[in-house]
C-alpha positions as CSV (number, residue, x, y, z in Angstrom):
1,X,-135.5,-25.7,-159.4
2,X,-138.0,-27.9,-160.8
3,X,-139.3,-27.0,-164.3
4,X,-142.5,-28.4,-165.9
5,X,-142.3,-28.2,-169.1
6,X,-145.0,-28.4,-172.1
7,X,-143.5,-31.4,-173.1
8,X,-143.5,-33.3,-169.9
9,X,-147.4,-32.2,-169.1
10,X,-148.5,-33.6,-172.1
11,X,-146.9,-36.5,-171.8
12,X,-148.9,-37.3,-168.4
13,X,-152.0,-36.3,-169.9
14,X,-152.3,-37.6,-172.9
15,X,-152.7,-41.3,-172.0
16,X,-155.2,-40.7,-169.2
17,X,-157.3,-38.7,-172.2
18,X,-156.6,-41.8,-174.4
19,X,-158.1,-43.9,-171.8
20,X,-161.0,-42.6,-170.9
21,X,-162.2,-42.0,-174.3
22,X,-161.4,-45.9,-175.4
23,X,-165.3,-47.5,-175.3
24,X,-165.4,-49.8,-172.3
25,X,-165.5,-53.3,-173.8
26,X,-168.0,-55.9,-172.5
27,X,-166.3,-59.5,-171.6
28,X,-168.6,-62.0,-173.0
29,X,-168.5,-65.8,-173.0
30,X,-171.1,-68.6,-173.9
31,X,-172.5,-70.9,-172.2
32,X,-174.5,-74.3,-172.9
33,X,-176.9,-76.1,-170.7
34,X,-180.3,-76.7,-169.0
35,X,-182.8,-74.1,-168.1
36,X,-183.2,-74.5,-164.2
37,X,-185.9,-71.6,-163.5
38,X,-187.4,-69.3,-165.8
39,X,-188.7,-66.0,-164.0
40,X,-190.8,-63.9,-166.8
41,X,-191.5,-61.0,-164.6
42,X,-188.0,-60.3,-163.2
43,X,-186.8,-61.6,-166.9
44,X,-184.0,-63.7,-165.5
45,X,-182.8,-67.4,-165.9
46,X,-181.0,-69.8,-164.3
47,X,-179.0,-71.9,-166.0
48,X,-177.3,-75.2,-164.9
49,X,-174.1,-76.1,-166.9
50,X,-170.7,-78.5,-166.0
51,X,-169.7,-82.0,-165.8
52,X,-170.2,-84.0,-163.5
53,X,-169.6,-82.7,-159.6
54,X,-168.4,-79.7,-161.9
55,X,-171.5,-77.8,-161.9
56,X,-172.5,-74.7,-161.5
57,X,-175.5,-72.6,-161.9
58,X,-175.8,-69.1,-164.0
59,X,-178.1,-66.3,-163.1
60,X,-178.8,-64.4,-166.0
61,X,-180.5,-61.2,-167.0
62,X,-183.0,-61.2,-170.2
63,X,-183.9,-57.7,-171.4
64,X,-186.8,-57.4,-174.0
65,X,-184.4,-56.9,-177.0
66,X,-182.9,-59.7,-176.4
67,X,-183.4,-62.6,-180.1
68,X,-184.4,-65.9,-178.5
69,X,-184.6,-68.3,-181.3
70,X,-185.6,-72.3,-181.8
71,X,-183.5,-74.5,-183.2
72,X,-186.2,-76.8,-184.3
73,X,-188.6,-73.7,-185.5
74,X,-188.6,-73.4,-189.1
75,X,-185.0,-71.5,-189.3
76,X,-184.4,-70.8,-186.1
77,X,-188.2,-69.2,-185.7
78,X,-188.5,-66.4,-182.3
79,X,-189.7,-67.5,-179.4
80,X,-191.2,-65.3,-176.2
81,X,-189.4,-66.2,-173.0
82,X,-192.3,-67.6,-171.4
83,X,-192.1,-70.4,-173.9
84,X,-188.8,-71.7,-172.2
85,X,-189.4,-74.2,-169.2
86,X,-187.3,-76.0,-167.3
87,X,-185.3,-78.9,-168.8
88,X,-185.0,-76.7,-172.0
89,X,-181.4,-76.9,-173.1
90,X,-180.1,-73.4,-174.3
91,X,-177.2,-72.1,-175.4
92,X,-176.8,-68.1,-174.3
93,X,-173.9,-65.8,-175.2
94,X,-173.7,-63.4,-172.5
95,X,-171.8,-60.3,-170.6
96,X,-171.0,-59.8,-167.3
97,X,-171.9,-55.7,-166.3
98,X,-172.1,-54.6,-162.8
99,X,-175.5,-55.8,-162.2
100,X,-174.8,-59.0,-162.9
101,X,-174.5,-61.1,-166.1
102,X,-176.7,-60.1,-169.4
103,X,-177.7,-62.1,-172.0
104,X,-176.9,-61.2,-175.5
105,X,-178.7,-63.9,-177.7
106,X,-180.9,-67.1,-176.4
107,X,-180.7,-70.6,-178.9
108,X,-183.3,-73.6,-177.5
109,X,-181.1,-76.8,-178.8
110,X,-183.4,-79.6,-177.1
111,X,-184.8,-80.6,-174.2
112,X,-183.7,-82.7,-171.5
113,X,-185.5,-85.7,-169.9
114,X,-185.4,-85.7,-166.3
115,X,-185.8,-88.9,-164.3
116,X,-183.7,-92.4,-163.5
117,X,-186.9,-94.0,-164.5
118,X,-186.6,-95.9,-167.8
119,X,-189.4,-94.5,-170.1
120,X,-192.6,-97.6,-170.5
């Protein structure tokens, strides 16, 4: 005969309650380079970032709440997202969540000049 006892039952349950009740944590990573489209209405960016032929492109949600900041403003001063362009160079820290990844905070660190042109 096979007995279940109180013992053995809690055992199994406990650490599937545990589990679920632990608040699912958010990777998050940063990530530095140059603003390659800037879509207001759909709030998203792409950013281009690597080395070399090591490159690689980051989609990445903006929601409203989210501080974007100037390094050059007085103190790191807000900025809107419309004010970022392409060739800005940003550093984002971000999440990934199902939907794709979310930014958590937006720094403008410079800008970079496009062209093999030399400057007259």
């Amino acid at each position: 005969m096979h007995r279940v006892t109180l013992l053995s039952l809690v055992s199994f349950i406990v650490p599937c309650v545990l589990a679920a009740q632990q608040p699912a944590t958010v990777p998050h990573d940063s990530v530095r380079g140059a603003i390659r489209a800037v879509d207001v209405r759909a709030r998203t960016l792409d950013v281009t970032t690597g080395v070399g032929l090591a490159l690689r492109v980051v989609r990445l949600q903006v929601p409203a709440t989210v501080p974007i900041t100037d390094r050059k403003g007085a103190q790191g001063a807000p900025i809107k997202l419309a004010e970022l362009k392409p060739g800005d160079v940003i550093r984002v820290a971000f999440g990934g969540r199902p939907t794709g990844f979310v930014a958590y905070t937006i720094e403008r660190v410079g800008r970079m000049d496009a062209g093999v042109e030399p400057v007259p």
